[in-house]
N, CA, C and O atoms as a GROMACS GRO file, in nm:
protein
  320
    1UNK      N    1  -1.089  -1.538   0.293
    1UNK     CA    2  -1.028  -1.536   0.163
    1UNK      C    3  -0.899  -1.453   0.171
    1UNK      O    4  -0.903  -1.345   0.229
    2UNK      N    5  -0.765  -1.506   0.106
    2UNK     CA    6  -0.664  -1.446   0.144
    2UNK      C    7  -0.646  -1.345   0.036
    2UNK      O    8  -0.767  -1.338   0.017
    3UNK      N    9  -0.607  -1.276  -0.035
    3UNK     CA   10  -0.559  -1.159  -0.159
    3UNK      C   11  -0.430  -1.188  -0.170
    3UNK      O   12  -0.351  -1.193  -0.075
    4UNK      N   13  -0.406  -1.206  -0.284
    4UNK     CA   14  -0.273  -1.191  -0.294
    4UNK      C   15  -0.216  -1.100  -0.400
    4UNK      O   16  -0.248  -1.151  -0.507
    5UNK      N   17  -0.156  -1.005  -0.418
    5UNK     CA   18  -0.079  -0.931  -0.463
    5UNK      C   19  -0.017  -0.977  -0.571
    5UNK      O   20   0.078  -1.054  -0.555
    6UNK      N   21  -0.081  -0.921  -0.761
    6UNK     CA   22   0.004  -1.029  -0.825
    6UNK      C   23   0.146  -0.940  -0.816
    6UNK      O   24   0.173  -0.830  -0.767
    7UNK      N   25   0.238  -1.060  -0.902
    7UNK     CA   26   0.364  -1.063  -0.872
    7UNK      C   27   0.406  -1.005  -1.031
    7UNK      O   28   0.350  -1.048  -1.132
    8UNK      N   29   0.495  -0.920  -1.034
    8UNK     CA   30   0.535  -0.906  -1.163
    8UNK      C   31   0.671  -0.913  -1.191
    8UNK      O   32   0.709  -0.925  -1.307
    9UNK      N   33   0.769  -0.905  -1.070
    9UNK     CA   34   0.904  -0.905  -1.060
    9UNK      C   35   0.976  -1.046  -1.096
    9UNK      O   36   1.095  -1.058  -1.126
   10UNK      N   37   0.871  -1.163  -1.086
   10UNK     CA   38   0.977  -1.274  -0.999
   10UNK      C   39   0.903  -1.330  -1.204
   10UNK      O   40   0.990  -1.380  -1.275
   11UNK      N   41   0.846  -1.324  -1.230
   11UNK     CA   42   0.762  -1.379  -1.373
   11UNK      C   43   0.890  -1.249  -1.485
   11UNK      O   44   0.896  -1.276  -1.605
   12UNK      N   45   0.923  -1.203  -1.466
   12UNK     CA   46   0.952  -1.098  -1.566
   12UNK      C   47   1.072  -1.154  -1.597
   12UNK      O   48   1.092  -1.183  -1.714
   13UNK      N   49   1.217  -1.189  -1.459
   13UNK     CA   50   1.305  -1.246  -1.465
   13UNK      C   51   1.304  -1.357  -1.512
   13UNK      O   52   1.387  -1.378  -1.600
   14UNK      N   53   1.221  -1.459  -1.477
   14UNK     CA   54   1.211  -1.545  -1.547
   14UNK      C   55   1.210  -1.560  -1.705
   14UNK      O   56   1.297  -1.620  -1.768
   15UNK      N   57   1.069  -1.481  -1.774
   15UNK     CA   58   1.094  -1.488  -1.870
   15UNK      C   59   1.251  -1.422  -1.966
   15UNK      O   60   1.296  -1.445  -2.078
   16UNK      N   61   1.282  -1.360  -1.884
   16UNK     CA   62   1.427  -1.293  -1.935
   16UNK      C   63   1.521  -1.411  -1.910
   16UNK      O   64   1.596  -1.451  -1.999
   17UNK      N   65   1.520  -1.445  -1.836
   17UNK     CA   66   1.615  -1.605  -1.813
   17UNK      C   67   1.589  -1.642  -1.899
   17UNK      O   68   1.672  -1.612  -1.986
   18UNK      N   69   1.479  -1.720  -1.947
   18UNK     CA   70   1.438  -1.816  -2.023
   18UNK      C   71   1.458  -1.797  -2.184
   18UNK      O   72   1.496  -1.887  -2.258
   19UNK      N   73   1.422  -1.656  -2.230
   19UNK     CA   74   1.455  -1.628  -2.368
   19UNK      C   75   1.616  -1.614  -2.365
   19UNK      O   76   1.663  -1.664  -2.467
   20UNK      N   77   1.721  -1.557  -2.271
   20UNK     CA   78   1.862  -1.547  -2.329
   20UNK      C   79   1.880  -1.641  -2.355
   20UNK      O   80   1.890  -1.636  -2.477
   21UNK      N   81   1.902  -1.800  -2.306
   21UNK     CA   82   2.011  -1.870  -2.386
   21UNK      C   83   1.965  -1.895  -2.549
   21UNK      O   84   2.046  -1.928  -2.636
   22UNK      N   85   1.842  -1.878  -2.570
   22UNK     CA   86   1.824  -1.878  -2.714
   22UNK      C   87   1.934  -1.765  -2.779
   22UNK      O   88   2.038  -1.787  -2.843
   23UNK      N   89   1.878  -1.647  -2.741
   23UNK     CA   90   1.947  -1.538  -2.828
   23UNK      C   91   2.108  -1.572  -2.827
   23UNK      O   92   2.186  -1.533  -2.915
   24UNK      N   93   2.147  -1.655  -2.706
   24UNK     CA   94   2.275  -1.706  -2.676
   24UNK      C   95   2.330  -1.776  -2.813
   24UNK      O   96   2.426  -1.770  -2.889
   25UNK      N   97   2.223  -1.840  -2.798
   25UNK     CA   98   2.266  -1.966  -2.927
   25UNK      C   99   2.274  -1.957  -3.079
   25UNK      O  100   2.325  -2.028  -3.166
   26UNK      N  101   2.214  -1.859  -3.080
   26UNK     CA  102   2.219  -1.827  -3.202
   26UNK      C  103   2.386  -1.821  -3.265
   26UNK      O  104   2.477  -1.774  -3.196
   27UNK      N  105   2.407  -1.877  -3.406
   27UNK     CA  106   2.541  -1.890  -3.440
   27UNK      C  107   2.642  -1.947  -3.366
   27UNK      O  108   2.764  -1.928  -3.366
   28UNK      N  109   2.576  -2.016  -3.306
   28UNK     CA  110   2.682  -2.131  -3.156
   28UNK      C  111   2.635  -2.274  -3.231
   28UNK      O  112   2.528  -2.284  -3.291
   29UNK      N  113   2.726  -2.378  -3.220
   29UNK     CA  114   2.652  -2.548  -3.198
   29UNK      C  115   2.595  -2.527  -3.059
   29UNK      O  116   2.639  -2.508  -2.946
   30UNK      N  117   2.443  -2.542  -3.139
   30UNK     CA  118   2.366  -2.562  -2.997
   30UNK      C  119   2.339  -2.683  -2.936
   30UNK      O  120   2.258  -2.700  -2.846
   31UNK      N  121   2.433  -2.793  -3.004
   31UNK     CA  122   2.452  -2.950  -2.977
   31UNK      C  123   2.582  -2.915  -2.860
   31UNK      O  124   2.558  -2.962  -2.749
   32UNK      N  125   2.658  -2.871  -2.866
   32UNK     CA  126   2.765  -2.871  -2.783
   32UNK      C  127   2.723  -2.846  -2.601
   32UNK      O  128   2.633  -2.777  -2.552
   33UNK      N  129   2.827  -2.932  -2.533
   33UNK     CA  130   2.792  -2.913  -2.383
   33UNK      C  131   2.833  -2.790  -2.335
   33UNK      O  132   2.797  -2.742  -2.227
   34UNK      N  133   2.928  -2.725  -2.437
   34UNK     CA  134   3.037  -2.596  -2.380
   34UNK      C  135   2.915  -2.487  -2.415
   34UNK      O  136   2.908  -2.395  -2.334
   35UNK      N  137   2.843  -2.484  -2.496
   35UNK     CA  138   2.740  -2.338  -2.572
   35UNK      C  139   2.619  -2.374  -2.467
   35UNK      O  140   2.542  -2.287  -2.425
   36UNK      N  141   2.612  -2.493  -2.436
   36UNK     CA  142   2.463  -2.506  -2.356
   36UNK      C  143   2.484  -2.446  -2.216
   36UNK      O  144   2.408  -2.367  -2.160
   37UNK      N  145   2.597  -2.497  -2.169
   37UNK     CA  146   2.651  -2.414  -2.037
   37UNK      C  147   2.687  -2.256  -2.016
   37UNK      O  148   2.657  -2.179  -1.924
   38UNK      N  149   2.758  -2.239  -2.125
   38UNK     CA  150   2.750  -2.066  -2.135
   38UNK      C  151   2.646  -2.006  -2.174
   38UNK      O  152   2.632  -1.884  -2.162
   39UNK      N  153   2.548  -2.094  -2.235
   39UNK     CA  154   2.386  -1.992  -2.265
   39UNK      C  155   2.364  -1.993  -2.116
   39UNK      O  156   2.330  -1.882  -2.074
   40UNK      N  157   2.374  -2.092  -2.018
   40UNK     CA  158   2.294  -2.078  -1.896
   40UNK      C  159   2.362  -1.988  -1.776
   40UNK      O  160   2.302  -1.937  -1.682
   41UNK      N  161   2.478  -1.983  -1.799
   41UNK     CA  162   2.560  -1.900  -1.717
   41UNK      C  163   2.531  -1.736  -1.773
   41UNK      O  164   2.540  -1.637  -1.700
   42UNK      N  165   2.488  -1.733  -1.939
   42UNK     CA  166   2.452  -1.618  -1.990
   42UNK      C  167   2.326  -1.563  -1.934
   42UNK      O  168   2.303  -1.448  -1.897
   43UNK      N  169   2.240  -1.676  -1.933
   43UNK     CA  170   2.051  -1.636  -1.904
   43UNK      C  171   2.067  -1.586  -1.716
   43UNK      O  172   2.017  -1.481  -1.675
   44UNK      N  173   2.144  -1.684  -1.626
   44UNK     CA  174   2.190  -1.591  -1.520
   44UNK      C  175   2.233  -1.479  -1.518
   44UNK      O  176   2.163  -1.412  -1.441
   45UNK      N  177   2.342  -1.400  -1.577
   45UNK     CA  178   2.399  -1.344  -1.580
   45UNK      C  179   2.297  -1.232  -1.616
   45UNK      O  180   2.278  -1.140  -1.536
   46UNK      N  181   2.211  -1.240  -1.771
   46UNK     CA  182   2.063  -1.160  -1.775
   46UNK      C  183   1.980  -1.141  -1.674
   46UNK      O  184   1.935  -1.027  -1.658
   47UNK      N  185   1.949  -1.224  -1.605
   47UNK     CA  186   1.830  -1.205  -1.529
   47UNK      C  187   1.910  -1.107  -1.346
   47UNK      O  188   1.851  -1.045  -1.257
   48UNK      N  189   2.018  -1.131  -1.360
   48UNK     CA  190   2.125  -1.068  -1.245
   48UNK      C  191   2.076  -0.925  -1.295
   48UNK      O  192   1.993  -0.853  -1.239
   49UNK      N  193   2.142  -0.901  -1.412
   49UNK     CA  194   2.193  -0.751  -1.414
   49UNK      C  195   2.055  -0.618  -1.449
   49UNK      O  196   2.041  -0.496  -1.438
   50UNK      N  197   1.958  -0.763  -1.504
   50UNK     CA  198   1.813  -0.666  -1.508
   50UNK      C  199   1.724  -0.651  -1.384
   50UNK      O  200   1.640  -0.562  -1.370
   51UNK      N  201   1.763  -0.796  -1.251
   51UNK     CA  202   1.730  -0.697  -1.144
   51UNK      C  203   1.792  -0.591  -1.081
   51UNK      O  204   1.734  -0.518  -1.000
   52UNK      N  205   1.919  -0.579  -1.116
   52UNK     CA  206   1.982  -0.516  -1.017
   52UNK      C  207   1.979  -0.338  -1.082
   52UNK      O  208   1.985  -0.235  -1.015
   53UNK      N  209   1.969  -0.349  -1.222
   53UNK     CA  210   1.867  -0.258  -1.324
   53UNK      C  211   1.723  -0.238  -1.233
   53UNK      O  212   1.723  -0.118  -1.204
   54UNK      N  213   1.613  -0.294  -1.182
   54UNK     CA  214   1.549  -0.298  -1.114
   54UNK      C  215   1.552  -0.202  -0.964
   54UNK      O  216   1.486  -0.110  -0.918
   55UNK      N  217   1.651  -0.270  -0.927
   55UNK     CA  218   1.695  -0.200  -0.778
   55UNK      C  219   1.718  -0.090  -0.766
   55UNK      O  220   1.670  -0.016  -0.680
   56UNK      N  221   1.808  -0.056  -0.863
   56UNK     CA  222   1.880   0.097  -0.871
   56UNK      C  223   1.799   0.200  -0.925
   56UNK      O  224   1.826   0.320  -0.917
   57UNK      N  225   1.686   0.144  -0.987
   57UNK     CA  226   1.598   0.231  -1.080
   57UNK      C  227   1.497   0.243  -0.888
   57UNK      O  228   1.478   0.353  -0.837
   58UNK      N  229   1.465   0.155  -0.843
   58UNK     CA  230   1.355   0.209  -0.725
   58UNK      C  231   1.467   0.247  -0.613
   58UNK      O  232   1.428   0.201  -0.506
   59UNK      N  233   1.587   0.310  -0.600
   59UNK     CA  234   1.662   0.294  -0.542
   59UNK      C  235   1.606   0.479  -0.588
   59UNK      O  236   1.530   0.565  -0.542
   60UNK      N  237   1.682   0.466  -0.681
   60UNK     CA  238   1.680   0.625  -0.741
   60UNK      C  239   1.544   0.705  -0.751
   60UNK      O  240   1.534   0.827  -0.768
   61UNK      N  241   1.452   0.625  -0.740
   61UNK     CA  242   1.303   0.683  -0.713
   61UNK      C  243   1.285   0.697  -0.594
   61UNK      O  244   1.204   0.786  -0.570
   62UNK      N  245   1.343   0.623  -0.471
   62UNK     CA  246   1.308   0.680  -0.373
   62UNK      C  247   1.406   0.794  -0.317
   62UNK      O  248   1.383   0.873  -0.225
   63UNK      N  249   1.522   0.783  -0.396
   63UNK     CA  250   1.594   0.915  -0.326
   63UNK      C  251   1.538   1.077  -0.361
   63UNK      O  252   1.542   1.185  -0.303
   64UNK      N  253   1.485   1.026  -0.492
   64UNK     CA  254   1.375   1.137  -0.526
   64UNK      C  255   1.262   1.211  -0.445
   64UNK      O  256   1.222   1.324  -0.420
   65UNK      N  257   1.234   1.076  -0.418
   65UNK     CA  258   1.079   1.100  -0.333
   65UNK      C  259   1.086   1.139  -0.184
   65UNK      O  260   1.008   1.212  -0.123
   66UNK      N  261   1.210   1.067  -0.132
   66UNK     CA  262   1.190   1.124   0.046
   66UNK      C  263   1.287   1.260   0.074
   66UNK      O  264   1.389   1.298   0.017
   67UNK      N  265   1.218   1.307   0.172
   67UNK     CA  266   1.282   1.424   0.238
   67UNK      C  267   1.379   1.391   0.279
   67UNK      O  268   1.400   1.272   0.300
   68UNK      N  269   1.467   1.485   0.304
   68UNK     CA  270   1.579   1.526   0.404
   68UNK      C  271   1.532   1.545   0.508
   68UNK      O  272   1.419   1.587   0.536
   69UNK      N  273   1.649   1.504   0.598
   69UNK     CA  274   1.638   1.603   0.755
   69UNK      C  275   1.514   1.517   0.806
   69UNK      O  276   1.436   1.442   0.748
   70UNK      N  277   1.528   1.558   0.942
   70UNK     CA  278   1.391   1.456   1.062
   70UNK      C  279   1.243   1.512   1.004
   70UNK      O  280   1.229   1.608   0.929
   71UNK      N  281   1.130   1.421   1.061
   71UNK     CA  282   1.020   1.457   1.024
   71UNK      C  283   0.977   1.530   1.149
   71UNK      O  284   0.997   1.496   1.266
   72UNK      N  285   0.911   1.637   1.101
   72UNK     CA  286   0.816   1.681   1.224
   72UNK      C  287   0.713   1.648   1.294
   72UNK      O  288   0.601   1.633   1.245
   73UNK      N  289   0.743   1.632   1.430
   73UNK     CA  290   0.631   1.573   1.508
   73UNK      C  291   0.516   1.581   1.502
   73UNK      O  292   0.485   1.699   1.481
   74UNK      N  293   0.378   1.474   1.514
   74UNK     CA  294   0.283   1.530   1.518
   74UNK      C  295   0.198   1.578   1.595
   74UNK      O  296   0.158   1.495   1.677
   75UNK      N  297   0.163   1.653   1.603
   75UNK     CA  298   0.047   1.725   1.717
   75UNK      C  299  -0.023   1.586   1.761
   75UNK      O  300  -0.044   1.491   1.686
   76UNK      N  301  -0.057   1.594   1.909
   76UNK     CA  302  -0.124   1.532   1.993
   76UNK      C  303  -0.289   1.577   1.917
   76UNK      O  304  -0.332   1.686   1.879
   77UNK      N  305  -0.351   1.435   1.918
   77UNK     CA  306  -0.497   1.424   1.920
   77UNK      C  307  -0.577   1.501   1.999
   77UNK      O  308  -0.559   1.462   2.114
   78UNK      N  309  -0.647   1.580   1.997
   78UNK     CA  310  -0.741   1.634   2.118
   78UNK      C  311  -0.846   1.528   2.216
   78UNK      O  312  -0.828   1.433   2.140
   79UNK      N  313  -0.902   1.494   2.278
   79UNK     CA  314  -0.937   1.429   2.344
   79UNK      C  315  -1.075   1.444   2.362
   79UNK      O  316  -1.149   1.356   2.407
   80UNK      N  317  -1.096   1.513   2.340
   80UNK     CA  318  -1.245   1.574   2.340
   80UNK      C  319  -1.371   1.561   2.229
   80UNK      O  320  -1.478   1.618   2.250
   0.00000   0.00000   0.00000
């Protein structure tokens, strides 16, 4: 049986894709080819800048979290 790890990153963008061009449209002709194309270039443009919101946020958590400078070696196992 394999496990798989759910996914929460790749579902989240999505739904953020998927709701902008609405909010896009709002007060636009949402009949027009020009508002349907800029909602979708908009819902990209959302789902871009909230991963990259994403990145920088675990970007900045790990500069938090790791040390400086080399790690110290570890002692040899005893054998015995």
């Amino acid at each position: 049986m394999i496990y798989r790890h759910p996914q929460v990153g790749t579902p989240l963008l999505n739904s953020l894709a998927a709701s902008a061009p609405a909010g896009f449209l709002v007060g636009e002709d949402a009949t027009s080819q020009t508002s349907q194309a800029n909602a979708a270039v908009h819902s990209y443009t959302v789902a871009f800048w909230a991963a990259s919101a994403i990145f920088a946020a675990g970007a900045a958590i790990c500069g938090l979290i790791l040390r400086i400078g080399n790690p110290e070696p570890a002692e040899p196992a005893s054998g015995g």
